[in-house]
Backbone bond lengths (Angstrom), bond angles and torsions (degrees), N, CA, C in turn:
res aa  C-N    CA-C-N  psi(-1)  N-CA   C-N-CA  omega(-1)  CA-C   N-CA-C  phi
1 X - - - 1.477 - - 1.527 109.57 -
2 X 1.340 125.83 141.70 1.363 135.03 165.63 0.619 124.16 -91.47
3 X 1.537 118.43 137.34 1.469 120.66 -160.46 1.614 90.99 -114.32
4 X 1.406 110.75 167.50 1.454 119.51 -166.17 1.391 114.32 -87.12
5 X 1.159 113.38 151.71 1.725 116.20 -173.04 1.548 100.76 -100.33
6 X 1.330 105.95 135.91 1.614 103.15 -178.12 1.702 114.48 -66.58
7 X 1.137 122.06 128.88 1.335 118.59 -146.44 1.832 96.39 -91.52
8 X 1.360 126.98 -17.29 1.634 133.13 164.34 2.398 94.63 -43.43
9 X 1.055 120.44 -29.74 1.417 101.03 -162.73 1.553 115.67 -92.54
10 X 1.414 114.31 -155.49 1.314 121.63 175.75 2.087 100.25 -154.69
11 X 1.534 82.08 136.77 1.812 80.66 -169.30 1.120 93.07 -107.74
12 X 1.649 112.19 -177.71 1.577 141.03 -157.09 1.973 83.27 -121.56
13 X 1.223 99.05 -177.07 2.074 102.88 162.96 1.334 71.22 -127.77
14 X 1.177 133.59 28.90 1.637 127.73 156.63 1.282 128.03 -82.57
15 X 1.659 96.22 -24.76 1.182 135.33 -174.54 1.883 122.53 79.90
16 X 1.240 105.25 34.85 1.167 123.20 -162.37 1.491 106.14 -101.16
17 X 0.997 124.34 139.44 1.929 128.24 -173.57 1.520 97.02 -83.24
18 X 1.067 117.64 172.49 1.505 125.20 152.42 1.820 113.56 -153.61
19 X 1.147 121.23 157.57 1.289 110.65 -159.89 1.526 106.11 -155.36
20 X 1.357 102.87 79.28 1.827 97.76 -159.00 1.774 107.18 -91.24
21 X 1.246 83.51 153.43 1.993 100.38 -177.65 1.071 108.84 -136.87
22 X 1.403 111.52 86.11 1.553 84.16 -168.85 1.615 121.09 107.07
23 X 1.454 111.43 -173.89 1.361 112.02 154.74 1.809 107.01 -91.99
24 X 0.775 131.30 52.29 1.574 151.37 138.77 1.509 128.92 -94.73
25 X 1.428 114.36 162.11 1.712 95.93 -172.50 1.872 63.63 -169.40
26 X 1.703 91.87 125.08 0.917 103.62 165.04 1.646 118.31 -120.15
27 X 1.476 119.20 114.28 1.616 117.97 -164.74 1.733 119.28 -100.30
28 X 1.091 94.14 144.07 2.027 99.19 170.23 1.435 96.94 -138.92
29 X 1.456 108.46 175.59 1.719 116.71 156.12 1.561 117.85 -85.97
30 X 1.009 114.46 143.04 1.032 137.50 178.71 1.628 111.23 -44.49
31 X 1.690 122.66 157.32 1.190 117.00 166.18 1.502 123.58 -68.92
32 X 1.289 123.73 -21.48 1.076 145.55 -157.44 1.827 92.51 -82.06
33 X 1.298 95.66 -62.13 1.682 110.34 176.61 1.493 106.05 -40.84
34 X 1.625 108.41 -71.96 1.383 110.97 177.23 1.810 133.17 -47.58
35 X 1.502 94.12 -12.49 1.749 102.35 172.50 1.666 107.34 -99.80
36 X 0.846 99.08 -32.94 1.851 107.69 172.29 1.765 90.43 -49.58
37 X 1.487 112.46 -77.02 1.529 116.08 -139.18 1.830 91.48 -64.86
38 X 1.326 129.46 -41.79 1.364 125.54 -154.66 1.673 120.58 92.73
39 X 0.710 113.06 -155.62 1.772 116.97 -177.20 1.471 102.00 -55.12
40 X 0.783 126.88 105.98 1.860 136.47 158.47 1.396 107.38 -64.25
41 X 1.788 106.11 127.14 1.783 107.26 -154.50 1.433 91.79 -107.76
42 X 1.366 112.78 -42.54 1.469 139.36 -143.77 1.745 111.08 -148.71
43 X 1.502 98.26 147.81 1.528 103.04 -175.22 1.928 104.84 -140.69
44 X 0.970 127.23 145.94 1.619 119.38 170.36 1.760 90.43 -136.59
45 X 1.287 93.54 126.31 2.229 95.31 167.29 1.362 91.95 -133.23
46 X 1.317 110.04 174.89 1.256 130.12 -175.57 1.538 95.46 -84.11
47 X 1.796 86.10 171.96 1.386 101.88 174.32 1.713 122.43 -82.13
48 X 1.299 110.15 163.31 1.867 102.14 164.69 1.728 95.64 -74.52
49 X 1.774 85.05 127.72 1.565 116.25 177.81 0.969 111.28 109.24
50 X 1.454 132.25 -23.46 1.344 132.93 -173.53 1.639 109.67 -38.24
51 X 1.208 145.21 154.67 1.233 135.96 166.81 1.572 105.08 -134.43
52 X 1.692 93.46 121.77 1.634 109.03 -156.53 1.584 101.65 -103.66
53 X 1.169 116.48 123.30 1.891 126.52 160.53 1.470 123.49 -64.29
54 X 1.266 150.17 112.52 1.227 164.66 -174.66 1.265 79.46 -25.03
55 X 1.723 104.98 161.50 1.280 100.03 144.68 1.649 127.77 68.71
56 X 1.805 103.02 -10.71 1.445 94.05 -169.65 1.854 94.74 -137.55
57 X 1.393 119.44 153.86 1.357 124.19 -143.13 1.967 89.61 -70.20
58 X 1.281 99.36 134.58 1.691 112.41 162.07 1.525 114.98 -73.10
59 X 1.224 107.58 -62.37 1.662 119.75 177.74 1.675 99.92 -157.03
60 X 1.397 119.97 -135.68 1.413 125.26 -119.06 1.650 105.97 -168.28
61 X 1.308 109.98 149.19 1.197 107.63 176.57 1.325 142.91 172.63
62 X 1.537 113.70 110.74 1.664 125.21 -142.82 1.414 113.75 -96.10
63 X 1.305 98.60 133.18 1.673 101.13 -177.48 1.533 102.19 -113.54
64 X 1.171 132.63 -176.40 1.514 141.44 139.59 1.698 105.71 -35.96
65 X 1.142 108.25 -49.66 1.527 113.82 -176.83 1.552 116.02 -67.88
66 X 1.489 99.21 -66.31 1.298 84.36 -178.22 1.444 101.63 176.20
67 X 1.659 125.40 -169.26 1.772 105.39 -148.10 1.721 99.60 -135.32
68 X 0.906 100.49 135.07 1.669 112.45 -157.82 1.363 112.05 -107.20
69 X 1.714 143.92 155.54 1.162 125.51 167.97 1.563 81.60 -94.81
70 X 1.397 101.26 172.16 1.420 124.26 175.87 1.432 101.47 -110.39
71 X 1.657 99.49 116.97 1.994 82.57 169.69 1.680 124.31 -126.82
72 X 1.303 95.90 153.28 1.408 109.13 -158.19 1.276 105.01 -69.52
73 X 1.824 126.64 125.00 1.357 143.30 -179.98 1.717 107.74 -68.40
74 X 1.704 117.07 -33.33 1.332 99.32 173.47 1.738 89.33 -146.90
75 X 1.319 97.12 -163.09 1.459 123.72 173.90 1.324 114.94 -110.68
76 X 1.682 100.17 138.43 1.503 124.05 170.64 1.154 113.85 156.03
77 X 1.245 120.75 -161.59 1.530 134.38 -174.72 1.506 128.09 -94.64
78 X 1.787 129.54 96.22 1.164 104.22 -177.05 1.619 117.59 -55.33
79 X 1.554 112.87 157.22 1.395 116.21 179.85 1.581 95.54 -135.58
80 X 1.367 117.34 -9.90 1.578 106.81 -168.80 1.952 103.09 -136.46
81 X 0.932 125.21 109.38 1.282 123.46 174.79 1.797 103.76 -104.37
82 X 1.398 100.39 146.76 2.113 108.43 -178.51 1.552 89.12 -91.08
83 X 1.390 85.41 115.35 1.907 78.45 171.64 1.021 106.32 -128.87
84 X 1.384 135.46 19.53 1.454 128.36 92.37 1.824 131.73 -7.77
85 X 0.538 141.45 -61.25 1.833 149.68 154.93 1.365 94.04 -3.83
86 X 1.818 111.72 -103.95 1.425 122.32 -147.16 1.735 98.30 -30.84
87 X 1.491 115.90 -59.33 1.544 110.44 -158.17 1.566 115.63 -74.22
88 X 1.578 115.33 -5.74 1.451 131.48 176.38 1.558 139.11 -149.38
89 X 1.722 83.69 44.92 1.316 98.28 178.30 1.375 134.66 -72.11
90 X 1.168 98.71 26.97 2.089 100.47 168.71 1.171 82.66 -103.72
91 X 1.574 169.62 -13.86 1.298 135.30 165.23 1.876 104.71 -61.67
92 X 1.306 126.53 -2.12 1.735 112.73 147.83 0.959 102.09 -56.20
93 X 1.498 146.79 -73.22 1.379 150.86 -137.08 1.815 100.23 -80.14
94 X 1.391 113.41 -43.87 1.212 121.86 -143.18 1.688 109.77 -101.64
95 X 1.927 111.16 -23.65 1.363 101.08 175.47 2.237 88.77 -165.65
96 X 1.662 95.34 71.70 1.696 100.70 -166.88 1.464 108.61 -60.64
97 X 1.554 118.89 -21.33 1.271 119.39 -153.46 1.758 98.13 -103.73
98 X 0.779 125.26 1.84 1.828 126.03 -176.95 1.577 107.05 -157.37
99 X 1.108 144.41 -93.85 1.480 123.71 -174.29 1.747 126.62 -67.01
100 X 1.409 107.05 -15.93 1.553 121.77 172.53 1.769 113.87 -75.83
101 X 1.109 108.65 -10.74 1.414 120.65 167.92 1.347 113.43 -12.71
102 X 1.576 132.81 157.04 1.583 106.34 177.78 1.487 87.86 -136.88
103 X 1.155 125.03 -74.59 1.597 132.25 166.44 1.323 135.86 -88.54
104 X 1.174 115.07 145.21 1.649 122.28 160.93 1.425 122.81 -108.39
105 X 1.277 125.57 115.39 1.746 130.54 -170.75 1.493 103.35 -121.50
106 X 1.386 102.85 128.81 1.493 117.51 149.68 1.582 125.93 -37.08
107 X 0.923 138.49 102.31 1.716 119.90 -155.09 1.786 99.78 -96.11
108 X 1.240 86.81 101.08 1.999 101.85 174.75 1.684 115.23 -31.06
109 X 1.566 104.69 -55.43 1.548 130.04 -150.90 1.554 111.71 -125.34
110 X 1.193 110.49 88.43 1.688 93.60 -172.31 1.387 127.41 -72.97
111 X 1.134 116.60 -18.63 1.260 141.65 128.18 1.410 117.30 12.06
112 X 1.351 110.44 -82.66 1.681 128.02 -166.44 1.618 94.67 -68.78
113 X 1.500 119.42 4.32 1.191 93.24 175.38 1.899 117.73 -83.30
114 X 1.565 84.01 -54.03 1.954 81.19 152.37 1.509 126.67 -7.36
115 X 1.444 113.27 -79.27 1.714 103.83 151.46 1.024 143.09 10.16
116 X 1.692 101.25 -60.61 1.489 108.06 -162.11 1.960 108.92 -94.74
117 X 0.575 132.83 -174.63 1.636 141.53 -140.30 1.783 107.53 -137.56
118 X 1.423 99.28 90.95 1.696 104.52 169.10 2.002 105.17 -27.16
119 X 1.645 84.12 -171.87 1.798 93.35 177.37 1.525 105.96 -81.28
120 X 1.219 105.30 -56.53 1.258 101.02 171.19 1.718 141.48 -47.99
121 X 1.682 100.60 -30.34 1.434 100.32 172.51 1.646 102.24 -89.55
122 X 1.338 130.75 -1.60 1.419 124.18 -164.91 1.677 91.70 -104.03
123 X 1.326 126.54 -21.97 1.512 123.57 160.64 1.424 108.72 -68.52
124 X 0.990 136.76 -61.19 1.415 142.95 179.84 1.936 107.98 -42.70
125 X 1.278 112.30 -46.15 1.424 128.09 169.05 1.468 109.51 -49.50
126 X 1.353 99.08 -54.77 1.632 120.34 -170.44 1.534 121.50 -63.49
127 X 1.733 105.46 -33.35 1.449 125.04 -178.00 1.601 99.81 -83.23
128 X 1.595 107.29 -41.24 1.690 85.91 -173.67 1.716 118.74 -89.26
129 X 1.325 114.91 -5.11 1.211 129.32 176.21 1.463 96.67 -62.74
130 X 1.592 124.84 -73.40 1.567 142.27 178.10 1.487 99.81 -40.38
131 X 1.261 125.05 -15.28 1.686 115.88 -162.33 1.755 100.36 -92.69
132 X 1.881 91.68 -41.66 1.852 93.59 -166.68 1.600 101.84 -98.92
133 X 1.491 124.85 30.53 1.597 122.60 145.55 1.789 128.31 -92.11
């Protein structure tokens, strides 16, 4: 069963949340992501300052299943890392869209947000992805 995507965001087909305030964009993985991977063991994010390329892996991320790059929905500069995570990382599994949070980025290009995929088109993504496994 699918559970609902909070409709305040903007997704990746990366499966990546985005959650803008502003010229901020604050990102996690998706619930969808987090039921795919299984138990989330392990996490690697960048540092504050890091400056991340669309499209190109942020960090990393280990489940029981198996270990994923994480990729970045836009460009800019992290300024906020959850460092919270390493010591309580089943809130990935357990609440991805609000305390599982992973980064906060300056958003370079507002632009690239266009890109990214309302709730509704990121369900539609989600249904035909689930259809051709």
């Amino acid at each position: 069963m699918m559970k609902l995507f909070p409709d305040d965001l903007l997704y990746s087909r990366e499966h990546v949340w985005v959650r803008v305030e502003g010229d901020l964009a604050t990102i996690g993985i998706t619930d969808y992501a987090q039921e795919k991977l299984g138990e989330v063991v392990s996490l690697e994010l960048p540092e504050v300052d890091t400056y991340l390329e669309r499209d190109e892996p942020f960090g990393k991320i280990e489940s029981v299943k198996a270990v994923i790059e994480l990729i970045s929905p836009l460009s800019g500069v992290v300024i906020s890392v959850n460092e919270d995570l390493p010591d309580e990382i089943g809130v990935v599994n357990s609440d991805p869209h609000d305390t599982g949070w992973m980064i906060i980025v300056e958003i370079e290009d507002p632009g690239e947000l266009d890109e990214l995929l309302d709730v509704k088109g990121y369900h539609e993504f989600v249904i035909r992805e689930a259809e051709a496994d």
